[in-house]
N, C-alpha and C positions, 0 to 999 in steps of 0.2 A: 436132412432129406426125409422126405412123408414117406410112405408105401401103403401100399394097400395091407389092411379095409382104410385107412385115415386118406383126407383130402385136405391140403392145405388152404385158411383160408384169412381174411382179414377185412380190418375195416379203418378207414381213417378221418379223421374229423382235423380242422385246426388246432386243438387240444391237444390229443392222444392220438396213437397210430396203436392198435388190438391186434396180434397176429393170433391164431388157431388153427386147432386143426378139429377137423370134425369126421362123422361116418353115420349111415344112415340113408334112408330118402330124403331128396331134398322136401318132399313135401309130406313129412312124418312131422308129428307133434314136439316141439320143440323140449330138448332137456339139454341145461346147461349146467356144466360142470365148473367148479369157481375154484382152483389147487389154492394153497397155502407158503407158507414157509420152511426150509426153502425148495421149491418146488417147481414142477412146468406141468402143462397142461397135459403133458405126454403120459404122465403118472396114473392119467386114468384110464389106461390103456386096456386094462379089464374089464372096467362099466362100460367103456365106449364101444368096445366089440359084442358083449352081452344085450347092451339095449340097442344098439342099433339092430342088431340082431331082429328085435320082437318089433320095428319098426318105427322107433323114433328118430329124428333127425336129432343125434348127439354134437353138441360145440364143447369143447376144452378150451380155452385161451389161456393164452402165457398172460398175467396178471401184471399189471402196470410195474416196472422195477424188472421184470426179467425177459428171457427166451427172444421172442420176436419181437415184444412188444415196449412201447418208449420207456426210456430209462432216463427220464428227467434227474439234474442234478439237487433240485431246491427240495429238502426234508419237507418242510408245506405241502409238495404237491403228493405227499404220501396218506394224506389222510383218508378216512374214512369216506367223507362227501367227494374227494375227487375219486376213487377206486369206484364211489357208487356210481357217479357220475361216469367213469368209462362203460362199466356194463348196463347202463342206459342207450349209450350210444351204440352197443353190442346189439342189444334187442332190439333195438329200431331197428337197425340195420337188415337185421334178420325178418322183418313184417310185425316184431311188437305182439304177435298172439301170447296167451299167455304161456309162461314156461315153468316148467316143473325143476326145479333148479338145485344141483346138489353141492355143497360145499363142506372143505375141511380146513380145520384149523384158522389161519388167519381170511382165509374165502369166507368165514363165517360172516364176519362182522358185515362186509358190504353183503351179502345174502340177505341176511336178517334186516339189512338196510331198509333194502327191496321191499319187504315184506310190509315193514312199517310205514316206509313212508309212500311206497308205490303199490298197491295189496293188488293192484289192477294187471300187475304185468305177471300175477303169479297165479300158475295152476296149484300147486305145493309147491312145500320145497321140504329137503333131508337136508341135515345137517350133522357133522361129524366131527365130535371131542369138543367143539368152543360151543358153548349155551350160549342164548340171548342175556343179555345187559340191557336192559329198555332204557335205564340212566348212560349209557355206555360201556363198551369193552375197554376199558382205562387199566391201567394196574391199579392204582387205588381200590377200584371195585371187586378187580377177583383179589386182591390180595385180603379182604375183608370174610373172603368163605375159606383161607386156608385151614387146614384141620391143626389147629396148635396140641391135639395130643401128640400128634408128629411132627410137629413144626413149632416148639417150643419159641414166643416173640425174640427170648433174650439173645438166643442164637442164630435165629433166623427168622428175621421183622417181618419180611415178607413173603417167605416159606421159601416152597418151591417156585418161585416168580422171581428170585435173584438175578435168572440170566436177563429178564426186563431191565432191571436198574444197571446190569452191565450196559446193555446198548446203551441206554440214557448217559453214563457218565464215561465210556469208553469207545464213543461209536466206532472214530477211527480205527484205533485198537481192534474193534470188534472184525470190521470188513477185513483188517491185515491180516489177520491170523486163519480167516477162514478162503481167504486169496492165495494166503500164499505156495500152496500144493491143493490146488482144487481136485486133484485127481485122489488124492489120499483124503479130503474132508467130504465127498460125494461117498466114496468108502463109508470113514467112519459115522457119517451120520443117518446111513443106509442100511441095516442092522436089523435084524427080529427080537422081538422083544423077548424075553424070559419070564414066567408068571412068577419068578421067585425075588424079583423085584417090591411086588408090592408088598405094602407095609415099612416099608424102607424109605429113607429120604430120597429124594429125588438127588440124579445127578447136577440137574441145576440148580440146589438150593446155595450152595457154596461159594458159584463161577468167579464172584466178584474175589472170595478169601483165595482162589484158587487160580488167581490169576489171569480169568477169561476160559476160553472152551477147550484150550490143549496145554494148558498153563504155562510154565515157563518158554517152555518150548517156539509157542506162538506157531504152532504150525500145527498141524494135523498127522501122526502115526500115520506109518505106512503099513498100510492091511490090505488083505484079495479084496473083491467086489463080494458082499454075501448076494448069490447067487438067489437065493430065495426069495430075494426083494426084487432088486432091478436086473433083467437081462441085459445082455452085454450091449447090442444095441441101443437101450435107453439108459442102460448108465453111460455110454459115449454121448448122446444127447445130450443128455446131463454136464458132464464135462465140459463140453465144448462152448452151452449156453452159458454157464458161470465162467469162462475163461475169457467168453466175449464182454459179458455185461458184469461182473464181479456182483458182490454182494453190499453195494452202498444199496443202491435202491430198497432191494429185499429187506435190508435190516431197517431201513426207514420207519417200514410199517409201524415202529413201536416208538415213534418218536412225539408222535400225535398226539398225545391225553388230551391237552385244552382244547383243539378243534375238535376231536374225536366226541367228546364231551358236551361240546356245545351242538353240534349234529343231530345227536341222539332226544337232545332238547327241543329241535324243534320237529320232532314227529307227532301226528296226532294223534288223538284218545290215549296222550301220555305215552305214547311209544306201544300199546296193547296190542299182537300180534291176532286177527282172526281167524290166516290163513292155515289151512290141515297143514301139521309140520310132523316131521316124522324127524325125531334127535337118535344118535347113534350112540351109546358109550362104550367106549373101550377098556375093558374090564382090567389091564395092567397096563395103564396111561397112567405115568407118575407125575408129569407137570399138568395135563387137564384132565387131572382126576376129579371125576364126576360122580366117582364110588364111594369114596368115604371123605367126602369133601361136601361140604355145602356151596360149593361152584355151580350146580344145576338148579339151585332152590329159583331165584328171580325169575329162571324162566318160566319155572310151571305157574309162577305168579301172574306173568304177564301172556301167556301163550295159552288162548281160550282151547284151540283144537289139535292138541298135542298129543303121540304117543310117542311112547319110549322102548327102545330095545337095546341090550347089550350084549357086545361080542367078544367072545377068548382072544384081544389080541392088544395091541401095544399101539402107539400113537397112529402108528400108519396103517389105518385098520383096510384101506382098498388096495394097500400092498400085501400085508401080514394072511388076508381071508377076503381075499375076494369073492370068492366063491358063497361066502357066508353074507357078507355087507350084498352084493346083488340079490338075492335069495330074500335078505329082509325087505330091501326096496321093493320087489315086487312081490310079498308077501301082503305088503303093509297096500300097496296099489290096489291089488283083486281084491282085499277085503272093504275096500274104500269107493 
């Protein structure tokens, strides 16, 4: 159930059905929020109250695969071009002006979509932990910028991107174990980061030696809610969305290389981004480490009007500092 400041809203095509929730004037400048893995639209619960605040008309949508919105069974329909292809039919919906569009993690890839192949539907956009890939967001490709001072090949081929090759060759496996106590994997994958993490291998580099994400176990530890992250309210959202729709769709996302790949292919001027992008790094992000990774290099290759800024915090940087990711957003806006 929504409550105020949020308004529940949606949109449906023969395709897809996009549920969201938004806050704002309806007739404020369009900023849309694109969540990740695995996530709900609900997660931006801090930007949405902030910028609606200064007057924007804020949209969040549950992202194809979870929350409100369709949870097709065919791994195909998780690619890159269909995800893009929903949030085209999102912005129409909405009158298509252009929108200032902000995404994290797996939101990135259809964002960045946006930008390349549509430059028309965007005011800006920010983006958070995932860089652009103008060849594609493939594992192939970021597995290519891992740092092998830390990520030695002979022990870990593809560094910290293992948990990738889990979905790929375990997918069932993969949704069962994050199924099967949803209440305790919302828990544990909802956590503050520690800055004495970095430098260290990632928890993911192993998952496959290690059994998948709880290993033998196949279930998820039983821990409180860390309170610092999600409020008790939005970790029951939480809950409840993954207990309706499980995590087949969500994990889909990473099933796509070949489409994914060919997509990125047919973008023009080479995939070359012109639109003003504002990237976030999260300074103790150990899987989209963008600090001492060469994971961020393609983009400044391809992204003419780019800046950069990094924040003290760990993957889930609009959970971890909100206060600090809003702050840069409209830091990076007024000087713009």
């Amino acid at each position: 159930m929504v409550s105020a400041p949020f308004r529940a809203g949606g949109c449906e095509t023969p395709r897809h059905r996009t549920a969201w929730i938004e806050a704002g004037p309806l007739d404020g400048p369009l900023m849309i929020f694109v969540h990740g893995w695995p996530e709900l639209g609900i997660i931006w619960e801090h930007q949405l109250r902030h910028f609606a605040a200064a007057g924007w008309r804020c949209i969040a949508p549950d992202m194809r695969g979870y929350g409100g919105s369709s949870v097709p069974t065919r791994i195909g329909d998780y690619s890159i071009r269909e995800i893009t292809a929903d949030l085209i039919a999102l912005h129409d919906s909405l009158g298509g002006a252009p929108a200032l569009w902000v995404a994290h993690d797996w939101g990135c890839a259809p964002v960045w979509s946006i930008a390349a192949h549509h430059p028309d539907r965007c005011r800006r956009l920010v983006t958070i932990s995932v860089p652009y890939f103008a060849r594609g967001n493939t594992l192939d490709n970021v597995a290519a910028t891992v740092n092998r001072a830390l990520y030695p090949a002979e022990r870990y081929p593809v560094g910290q991107w293992d948990y990738w090759l889990y979905h790929r060759e375990h997918a069932g496996a993969a949704a069962a174990s994050l199924e099967a106590d949803v209440r305790a994997t919302i828990a544990a994958l909802y956590r503050r980061t520690s800055p004495d993490v970095v430098g260290k291998p990632s928890k993911f580099s192993d998952l496959r030696a290690r059994g998948g994400f709880f290993g033998a176990d196949r279930r998820a530890p039983t821990m409180p809610r860390d309170e610092t992250m999600l409020s008790e309210d939005t970790f029951e959202a939480f809950v409840a969305a993954f207990e309706r729709s499980g995590f087949h769709g969500a994990n889909a996302w990473y099933l796509n290389d070949a489409d994914n790949l060919a997509f990125a292919a047919e973008a023009p001027n080479f995939g070359r981004i012109d639109v003003a992008s504002l990237f976030i790094h999260a300074r103790w992000d150990t899987v989209c480490d963008t600090i001492h990774s060469a994971l961020a290099d393609p983009m400044r290759e391809d992204c003419t009007s780019l800046t950069e800024v990094t924040i003290d915090a760990g993957h889930m940087v609009m959970l971890e500092q909100p206060a600090a990711l809003n702050g840069a957003i409209d830091f990076w806006l007024n000087a713009n």
